[in-house]
PQR file with spaces between the fields and no chain letter, atoms N, CA, C, O and H, PARSE charges and radii, in Angstrom:
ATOM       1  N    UNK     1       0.841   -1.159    0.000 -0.4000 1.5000
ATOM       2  CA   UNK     1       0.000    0.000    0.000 -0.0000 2.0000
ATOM       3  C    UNK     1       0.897    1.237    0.000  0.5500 1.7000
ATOM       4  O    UNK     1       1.840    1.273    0.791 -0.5500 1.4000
ATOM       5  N    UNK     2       0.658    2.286   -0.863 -0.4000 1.5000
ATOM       6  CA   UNK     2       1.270    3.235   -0.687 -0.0000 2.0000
ATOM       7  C    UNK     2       0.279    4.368   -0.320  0.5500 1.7000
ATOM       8  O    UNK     2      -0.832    4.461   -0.843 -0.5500 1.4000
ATOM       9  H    UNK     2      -0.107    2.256   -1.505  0.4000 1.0000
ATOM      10  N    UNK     3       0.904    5.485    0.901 -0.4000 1.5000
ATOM      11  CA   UNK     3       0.531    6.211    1.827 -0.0000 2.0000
ATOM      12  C    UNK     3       0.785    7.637    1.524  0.5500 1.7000
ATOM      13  O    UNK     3       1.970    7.901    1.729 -0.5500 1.4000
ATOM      14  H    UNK     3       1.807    5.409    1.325  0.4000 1.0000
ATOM      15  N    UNK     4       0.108    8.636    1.117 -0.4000 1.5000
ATOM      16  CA   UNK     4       0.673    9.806    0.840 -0.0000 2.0000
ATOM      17  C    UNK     4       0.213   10.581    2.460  0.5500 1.7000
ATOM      18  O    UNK     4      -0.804   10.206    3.043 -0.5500 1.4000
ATOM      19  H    UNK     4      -0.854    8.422    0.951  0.4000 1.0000
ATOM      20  N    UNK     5       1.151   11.719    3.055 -0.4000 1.5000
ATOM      21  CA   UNK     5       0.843   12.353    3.721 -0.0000 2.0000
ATOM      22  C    UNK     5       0.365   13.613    3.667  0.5500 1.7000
ATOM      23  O    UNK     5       1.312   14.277    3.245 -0.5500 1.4000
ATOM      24  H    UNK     5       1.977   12.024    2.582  0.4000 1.0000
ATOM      25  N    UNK     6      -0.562   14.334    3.851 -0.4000 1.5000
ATOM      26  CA   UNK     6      -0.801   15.745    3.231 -0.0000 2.0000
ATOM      27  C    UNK     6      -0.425   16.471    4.504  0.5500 1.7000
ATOM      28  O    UNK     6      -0.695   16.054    5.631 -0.5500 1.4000
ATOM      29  H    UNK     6      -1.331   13.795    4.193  0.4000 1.0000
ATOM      30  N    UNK     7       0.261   17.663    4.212 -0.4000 1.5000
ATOM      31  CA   UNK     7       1.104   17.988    5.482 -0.0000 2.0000
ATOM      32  C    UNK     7       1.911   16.934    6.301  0.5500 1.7000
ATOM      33  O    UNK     7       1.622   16.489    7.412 -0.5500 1.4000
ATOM      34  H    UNK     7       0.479   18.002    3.297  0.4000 1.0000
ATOM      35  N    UNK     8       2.768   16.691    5.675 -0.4000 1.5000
ATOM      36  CA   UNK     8       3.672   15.495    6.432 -0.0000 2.0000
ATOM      37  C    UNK     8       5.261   16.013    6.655  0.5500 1.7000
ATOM      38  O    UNK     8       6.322   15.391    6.712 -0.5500 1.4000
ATOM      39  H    UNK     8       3.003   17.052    4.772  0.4000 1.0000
ATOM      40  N    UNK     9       4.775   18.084    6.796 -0.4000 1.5000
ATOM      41  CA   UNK     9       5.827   18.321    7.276 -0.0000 2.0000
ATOM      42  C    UNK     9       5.567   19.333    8.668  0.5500 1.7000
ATOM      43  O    UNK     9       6.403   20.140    9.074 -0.5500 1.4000
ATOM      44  H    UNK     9       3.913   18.589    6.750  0.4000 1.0000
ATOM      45  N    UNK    10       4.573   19.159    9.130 -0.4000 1.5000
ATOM      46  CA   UNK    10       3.841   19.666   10.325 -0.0000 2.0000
ATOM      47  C    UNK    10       4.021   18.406   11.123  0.5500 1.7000
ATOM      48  O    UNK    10       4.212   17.246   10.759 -0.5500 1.4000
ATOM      49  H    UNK    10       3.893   18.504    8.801  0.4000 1.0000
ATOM      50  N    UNK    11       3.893   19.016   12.452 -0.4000 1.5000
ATOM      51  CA   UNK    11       3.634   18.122   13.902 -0.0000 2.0000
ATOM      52  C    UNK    11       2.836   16.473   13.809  0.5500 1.7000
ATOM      53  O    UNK    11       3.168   15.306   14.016 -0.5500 1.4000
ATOM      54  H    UNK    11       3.737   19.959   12.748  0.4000 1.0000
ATOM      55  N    UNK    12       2.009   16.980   13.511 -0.4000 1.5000
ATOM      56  CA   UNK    12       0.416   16.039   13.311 -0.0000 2.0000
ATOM      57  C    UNK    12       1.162   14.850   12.026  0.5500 1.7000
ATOM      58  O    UNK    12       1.183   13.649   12.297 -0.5500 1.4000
ATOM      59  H    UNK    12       1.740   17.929   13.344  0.4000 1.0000
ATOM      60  N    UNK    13       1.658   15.298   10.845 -0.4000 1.5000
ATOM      61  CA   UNK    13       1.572   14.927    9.764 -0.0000 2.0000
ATOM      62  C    UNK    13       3.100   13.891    9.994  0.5500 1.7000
ATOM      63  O    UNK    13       3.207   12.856    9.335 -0.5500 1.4000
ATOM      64  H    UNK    13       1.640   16.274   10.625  0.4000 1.0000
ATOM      65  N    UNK    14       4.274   14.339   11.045 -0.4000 1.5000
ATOM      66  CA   UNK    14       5.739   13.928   11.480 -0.0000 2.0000
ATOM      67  C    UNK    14       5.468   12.470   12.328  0.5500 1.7000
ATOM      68  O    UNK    14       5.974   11.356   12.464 -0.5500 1.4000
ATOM      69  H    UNK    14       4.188   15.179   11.580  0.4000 1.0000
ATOM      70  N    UNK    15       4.186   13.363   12.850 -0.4000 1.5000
ATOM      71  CA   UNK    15       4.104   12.210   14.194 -0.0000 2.0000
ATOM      72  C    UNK    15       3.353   10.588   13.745  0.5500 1.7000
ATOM      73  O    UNK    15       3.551    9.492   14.270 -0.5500 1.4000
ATOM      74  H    UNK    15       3.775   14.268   12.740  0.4000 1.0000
ATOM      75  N    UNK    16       2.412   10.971   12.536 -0.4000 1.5000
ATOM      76  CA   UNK    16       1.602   10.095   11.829 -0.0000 2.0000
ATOM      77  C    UNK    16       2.497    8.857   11.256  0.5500 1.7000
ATOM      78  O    UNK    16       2.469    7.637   11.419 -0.5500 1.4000
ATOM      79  H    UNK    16       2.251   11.861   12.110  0.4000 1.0000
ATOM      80  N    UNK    17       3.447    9.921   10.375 -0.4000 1.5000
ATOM      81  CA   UNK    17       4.531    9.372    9.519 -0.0000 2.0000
ATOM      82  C    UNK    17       5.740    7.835   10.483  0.5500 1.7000
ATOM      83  O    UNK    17       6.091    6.679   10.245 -0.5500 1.4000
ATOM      84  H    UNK    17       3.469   10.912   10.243  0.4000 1.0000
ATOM      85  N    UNK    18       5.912    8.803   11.489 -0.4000 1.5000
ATOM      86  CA   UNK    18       7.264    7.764   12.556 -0.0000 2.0000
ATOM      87  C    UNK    18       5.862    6.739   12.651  0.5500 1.7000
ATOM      88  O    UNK    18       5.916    5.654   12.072 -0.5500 1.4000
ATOM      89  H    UNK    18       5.626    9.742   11.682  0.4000 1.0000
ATOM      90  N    UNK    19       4.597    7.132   13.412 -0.4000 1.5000
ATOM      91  CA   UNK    19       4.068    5.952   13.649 -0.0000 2.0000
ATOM      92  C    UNK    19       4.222    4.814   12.704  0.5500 1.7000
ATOM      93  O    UNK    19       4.563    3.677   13.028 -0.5500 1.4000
ATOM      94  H    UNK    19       4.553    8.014   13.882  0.4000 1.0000
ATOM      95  N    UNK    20       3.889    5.297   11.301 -0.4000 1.5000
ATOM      96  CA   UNK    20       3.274    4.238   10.730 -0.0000 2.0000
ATOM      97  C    UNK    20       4.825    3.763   10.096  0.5500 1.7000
ATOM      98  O    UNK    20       4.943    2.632    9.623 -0.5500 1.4000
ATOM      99  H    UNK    20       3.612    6.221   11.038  0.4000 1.0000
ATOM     100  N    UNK    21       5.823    4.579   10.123 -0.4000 1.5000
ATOM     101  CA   UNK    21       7.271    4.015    9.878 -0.0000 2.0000
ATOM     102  C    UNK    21       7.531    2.618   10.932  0.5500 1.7000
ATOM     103  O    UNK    21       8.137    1.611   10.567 -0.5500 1.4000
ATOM     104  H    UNK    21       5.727    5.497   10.507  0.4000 1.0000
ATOM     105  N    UNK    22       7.108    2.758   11.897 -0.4000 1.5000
ATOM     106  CA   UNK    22       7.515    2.240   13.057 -0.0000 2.0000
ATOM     107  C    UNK    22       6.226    1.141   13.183  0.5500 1.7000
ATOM     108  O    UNK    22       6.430    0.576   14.257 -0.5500 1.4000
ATOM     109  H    UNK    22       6.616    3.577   12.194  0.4000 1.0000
ATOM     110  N    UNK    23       5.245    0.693   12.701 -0.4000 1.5000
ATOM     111  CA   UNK    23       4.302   -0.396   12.412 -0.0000 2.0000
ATOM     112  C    UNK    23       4.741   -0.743   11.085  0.5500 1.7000
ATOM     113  O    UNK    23       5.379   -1.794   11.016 -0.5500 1.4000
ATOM     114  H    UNK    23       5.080    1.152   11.829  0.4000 1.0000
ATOM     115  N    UNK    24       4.561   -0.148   10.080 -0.4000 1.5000
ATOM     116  CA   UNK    24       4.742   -1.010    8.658 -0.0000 2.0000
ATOM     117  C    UNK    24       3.492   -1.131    8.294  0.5500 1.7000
ATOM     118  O    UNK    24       3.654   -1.050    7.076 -0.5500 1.4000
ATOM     119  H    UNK    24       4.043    0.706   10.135  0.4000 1.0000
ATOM     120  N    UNK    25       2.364   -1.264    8.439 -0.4000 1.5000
ATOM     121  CA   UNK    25       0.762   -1.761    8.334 -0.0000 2.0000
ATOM     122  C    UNK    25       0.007   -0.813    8.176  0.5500 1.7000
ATOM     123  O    UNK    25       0.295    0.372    8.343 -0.5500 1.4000
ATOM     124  H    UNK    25       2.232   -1.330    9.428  0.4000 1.0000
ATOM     125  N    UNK    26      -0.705   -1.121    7.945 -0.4000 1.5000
ATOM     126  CA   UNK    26      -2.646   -0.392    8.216 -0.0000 2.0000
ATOM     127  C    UNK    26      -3.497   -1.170    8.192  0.5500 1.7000
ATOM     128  O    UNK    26      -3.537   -1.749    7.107 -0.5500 1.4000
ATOM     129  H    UNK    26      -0.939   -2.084    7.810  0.4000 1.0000
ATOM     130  N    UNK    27      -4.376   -1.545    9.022 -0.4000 1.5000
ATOM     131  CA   UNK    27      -4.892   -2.532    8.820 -0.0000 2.0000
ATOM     132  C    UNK    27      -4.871   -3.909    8.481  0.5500 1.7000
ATOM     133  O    UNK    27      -5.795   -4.453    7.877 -0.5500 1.4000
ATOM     134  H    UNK    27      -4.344   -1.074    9.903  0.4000 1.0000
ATOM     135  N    UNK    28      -3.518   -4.666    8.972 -0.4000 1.5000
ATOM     136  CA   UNK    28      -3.181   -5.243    8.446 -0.0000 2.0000
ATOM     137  C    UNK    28      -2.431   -5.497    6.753  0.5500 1.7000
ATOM     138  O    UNK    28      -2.011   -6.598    6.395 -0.5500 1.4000
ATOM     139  H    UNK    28      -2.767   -4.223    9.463  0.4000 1.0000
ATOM     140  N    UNK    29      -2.403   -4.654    6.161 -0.4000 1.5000
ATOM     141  CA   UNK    29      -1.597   -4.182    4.832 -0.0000 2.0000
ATOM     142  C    UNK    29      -0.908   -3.503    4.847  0.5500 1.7000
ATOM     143  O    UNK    29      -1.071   -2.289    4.973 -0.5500 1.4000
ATOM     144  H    UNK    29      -2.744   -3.760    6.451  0.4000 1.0000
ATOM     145  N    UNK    30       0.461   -4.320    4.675 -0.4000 1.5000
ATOM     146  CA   UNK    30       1.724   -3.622    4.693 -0.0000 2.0000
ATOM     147  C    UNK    30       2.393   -2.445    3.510  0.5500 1.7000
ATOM     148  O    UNK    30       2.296   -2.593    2.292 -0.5500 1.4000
ATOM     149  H    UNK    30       0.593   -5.306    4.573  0.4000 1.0000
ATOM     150  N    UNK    31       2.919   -1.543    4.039 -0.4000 1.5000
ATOM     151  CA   UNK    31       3.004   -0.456    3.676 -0.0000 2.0000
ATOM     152  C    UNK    31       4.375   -0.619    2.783  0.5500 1.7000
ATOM     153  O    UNK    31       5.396   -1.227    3.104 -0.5500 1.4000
ATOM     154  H    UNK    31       2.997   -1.423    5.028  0.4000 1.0000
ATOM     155  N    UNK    32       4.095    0.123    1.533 -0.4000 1.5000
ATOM     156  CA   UNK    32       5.414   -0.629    0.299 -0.0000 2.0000
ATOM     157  C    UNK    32       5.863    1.247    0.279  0.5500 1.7000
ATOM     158  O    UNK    32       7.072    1.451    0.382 -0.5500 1.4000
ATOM     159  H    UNK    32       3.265    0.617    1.273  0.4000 1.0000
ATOM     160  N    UNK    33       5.152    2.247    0.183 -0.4000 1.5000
ATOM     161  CA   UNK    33       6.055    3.057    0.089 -0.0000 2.0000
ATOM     162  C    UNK    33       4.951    4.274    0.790  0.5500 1.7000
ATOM     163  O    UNK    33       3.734    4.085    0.815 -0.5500 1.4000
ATOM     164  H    UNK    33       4.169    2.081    0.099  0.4000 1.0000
ATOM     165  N    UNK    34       5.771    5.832    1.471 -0.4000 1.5000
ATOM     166  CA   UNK    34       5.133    6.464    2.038 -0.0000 2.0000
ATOM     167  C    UNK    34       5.745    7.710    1.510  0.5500 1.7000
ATOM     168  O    UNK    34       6.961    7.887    1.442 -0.5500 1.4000
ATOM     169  H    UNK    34       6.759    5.985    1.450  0.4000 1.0000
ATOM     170  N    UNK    35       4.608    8.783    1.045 -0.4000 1.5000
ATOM     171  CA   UNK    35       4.953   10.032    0.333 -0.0000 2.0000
ATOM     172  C    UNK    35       4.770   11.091    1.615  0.5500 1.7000
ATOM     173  O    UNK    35       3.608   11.162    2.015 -0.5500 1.4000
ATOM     174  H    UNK    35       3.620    8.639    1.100  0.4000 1.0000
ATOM     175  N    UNK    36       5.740   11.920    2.317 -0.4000 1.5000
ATOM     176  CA   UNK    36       5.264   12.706    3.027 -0.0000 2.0000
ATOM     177  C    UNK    36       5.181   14.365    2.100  0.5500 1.7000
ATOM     178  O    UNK    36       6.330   14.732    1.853 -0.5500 1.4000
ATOM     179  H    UNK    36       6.684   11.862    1.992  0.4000 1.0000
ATOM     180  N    UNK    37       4.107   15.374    1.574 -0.4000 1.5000
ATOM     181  CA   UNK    37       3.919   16.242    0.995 -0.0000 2.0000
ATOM     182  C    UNK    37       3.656   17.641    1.601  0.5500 1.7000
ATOM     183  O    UNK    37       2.522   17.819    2.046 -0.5500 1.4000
ATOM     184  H    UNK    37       3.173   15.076    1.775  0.4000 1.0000
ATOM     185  N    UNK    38       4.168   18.228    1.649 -0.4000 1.5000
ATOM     186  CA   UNK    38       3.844   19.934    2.726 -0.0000 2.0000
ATOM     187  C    UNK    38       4.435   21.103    1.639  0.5500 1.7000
ATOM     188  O    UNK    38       5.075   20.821    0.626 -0.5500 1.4000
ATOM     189  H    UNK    38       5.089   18.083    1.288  0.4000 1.0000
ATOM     190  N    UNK    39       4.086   22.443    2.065 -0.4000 1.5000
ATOM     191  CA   UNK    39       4.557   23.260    1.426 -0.0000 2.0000
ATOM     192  C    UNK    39       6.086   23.858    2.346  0.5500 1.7000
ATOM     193  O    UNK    39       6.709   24.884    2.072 -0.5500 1.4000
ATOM     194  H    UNK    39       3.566   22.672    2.887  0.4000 1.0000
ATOM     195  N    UNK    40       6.250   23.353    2.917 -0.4000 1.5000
ATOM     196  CA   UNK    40       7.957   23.170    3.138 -0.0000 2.0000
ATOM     197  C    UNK    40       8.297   21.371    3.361  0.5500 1.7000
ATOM     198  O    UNK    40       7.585   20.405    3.637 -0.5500 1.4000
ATOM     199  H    UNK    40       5.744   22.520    3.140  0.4000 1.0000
ATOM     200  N    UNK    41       9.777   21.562    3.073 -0.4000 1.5000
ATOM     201  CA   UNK    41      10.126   20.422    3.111 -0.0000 2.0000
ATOM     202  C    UNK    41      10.073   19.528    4.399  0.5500 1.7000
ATOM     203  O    UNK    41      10.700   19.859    5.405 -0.5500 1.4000
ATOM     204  H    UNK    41      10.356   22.347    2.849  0.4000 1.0000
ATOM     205  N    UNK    42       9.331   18.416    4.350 -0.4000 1.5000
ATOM     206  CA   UNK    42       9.101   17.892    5.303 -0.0000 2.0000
ATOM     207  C    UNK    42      10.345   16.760    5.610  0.5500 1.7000
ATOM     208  O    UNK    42      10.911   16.185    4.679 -0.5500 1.4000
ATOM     209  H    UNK    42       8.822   18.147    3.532  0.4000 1.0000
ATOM     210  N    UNK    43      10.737   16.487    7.229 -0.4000 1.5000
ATOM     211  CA   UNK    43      11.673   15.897    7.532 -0.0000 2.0000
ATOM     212  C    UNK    43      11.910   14.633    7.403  0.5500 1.7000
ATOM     213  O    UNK    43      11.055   14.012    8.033 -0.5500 1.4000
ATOM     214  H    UNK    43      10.278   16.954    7.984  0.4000 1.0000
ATOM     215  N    UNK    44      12.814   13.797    6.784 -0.4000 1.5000
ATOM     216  CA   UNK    44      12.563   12.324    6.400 -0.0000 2.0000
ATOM     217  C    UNK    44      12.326   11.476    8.059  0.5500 1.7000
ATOM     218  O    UNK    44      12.841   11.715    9.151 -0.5500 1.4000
ATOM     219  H    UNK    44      13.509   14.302    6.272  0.4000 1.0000
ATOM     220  N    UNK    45      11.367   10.480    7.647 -0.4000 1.5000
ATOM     221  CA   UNK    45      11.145    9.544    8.721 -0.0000 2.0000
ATOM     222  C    UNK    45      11.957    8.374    8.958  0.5500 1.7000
ATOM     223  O    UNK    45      12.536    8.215    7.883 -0.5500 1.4000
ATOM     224  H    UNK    45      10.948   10.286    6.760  0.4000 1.0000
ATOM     225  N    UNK    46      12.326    7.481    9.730 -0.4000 1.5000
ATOM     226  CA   UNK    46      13.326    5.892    9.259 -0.0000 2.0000
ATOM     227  C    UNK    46      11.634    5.017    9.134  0.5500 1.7000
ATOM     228  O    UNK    46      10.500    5.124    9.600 -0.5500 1.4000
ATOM     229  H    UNK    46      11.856    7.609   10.603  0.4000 1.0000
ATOM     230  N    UNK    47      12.287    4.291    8.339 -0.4000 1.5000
ATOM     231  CA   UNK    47      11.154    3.314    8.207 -0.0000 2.0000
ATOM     232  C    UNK    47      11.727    2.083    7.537  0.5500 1.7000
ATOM     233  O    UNK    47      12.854    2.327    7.106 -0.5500 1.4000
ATOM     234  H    UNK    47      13.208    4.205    7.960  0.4000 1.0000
ATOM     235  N    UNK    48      11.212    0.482    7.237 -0.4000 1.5000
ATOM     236  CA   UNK    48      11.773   -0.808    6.218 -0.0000 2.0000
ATOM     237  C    UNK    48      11.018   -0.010    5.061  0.5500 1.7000
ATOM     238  O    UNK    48      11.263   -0.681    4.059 -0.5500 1.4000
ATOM     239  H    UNK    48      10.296    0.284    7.586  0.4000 1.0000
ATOM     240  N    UNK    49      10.513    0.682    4.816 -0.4000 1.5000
ATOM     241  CA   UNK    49       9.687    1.075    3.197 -0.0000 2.0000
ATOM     242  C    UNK    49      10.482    2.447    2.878  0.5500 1.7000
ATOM     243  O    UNK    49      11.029    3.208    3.676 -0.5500 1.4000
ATOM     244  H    UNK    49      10.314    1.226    5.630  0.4000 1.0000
ATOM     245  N    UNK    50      10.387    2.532    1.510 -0.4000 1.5000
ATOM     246  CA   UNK    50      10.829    3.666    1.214 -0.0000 2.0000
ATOM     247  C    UNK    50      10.072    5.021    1.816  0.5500 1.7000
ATOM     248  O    UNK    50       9.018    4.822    2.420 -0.5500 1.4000
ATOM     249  H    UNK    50       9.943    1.914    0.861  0.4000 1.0000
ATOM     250  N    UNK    51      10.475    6.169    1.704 -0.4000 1.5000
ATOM     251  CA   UNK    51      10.049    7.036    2.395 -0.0000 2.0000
ATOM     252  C    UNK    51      10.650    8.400    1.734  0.5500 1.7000
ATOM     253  O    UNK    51      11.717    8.921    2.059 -0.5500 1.4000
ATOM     254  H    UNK    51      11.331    6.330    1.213  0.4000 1.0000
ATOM     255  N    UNK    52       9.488    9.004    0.459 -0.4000 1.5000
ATOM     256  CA   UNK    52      10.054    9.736   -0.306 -0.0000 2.0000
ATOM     257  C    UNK    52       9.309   11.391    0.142  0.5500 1.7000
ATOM     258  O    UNK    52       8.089   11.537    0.213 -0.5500 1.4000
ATOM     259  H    UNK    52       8.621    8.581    0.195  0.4000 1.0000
ATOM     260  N    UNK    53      10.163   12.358    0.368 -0.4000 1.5000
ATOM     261  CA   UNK    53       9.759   13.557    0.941 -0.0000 2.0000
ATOM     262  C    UNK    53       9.350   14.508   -0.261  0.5500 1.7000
ATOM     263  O    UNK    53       9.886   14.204   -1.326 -0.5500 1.4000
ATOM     264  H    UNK    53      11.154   12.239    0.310  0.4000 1.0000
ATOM     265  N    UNK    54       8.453   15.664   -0.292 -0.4000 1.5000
ATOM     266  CA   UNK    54       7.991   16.426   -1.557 -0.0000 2.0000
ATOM     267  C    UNK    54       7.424   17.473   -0.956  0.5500 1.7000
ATOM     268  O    UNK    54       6.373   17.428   -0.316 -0.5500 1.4000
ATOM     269  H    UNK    54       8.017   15.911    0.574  0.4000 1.0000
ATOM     270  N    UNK    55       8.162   18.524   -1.161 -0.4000 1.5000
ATOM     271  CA   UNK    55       7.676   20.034   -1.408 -0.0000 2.0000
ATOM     272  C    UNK    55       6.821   20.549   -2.188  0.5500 1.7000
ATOM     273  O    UNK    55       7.076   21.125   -3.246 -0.5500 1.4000
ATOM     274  H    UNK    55       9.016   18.561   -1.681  0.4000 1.0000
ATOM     275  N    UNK    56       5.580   20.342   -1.630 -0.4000 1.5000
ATOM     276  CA   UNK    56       4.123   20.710   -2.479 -0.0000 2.0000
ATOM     277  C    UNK    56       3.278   21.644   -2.099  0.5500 1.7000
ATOM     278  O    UNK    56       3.050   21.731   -0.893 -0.5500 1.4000
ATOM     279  H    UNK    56       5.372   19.874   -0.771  0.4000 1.0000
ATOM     280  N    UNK    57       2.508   22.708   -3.180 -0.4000 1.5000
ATOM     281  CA   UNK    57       1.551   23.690   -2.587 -0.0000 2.0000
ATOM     282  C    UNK    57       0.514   23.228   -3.273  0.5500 1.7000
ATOM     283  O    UNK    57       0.251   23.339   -4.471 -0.5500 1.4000
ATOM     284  H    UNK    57       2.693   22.637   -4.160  0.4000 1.0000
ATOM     285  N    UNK    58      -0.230   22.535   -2.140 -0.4000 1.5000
ATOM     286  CA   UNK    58      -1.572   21.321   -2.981 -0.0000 2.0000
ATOM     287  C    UNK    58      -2.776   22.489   -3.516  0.5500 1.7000
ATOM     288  O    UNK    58      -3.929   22.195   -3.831 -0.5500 1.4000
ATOM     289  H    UNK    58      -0.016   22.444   -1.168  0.4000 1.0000
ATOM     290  N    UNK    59      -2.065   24.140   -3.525 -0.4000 1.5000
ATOM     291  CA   UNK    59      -3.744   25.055   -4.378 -0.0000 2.0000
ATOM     292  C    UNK    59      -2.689   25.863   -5.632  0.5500 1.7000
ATOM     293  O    UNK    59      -2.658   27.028   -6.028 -0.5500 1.4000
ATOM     294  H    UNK    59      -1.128   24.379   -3.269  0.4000 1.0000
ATOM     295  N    UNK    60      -1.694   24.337   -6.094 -0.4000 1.5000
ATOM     296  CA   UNK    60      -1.234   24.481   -7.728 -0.0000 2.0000
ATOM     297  C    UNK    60      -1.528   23.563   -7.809  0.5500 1.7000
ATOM     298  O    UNK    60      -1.117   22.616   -7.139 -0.5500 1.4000
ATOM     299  H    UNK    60      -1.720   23.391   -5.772  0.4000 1.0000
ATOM     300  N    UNK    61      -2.561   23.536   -8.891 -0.4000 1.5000
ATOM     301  CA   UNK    61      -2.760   22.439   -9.346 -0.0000 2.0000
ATOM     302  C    UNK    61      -1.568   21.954  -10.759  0.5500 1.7000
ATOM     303  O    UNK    61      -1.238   20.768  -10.758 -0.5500 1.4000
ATOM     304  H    UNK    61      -2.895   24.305   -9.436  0.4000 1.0000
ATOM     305  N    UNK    62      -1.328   22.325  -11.219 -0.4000 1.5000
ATOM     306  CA   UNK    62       0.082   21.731  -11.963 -0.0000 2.0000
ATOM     307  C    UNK    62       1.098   21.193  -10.783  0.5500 1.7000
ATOM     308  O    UNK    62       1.307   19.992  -10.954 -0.5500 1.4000
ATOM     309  H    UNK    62      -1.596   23.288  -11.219  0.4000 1.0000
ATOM     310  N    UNK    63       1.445   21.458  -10.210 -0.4000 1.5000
ATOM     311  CA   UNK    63       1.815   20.636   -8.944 -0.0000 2.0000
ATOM     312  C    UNK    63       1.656   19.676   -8.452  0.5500 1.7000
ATOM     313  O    UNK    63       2.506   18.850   -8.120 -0.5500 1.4000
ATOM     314  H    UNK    63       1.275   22.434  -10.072  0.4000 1.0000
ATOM     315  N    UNK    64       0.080   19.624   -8.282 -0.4000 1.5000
ATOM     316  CA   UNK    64      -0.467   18.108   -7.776 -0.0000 2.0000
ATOM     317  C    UNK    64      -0.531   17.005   -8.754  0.5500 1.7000
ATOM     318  O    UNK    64      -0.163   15.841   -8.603 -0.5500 1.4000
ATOM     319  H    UNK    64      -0.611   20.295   -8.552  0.4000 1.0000
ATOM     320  N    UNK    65      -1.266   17.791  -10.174 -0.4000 1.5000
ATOM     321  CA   UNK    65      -0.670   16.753  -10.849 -0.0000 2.0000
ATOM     322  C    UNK    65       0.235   16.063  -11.308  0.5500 1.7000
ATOM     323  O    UNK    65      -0.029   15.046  -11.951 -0.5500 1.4000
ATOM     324  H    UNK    65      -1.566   18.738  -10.296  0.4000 1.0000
């Protein structure tokens, strides 16, 4: 399953990220890769899955897409 974070460079969005770095799962479905996305660069997490960071302003839309 891959996991995008929206704001995953805020508090809320850091803390989400280690969790689910630190389970691997959701629901029983293991997690193959995790996008954390903010309009500053958000801090990499450790995790066994990749864990790719992205500087995004999700009200461009050429951006998001």
């Amino acid at each position: 399953m891959r996991v995008v974070i929206i704001g995953g460079g805020g508090m809320i969005g850091q803390k989400l990220a280690r969790a689910l770095g630190q389970r691997g799962e959701i629901d029983g479905q293991s997690i193959s890769q995790m996008v954390l996305a903010d309009i500053v660069d958000p801090a990499p997490v450790e995790a066994s899955f990749p864990v790719i960071t992205q500087r995004l302003d999700i009200t461009d839309r050429a951006a998001v897409d």
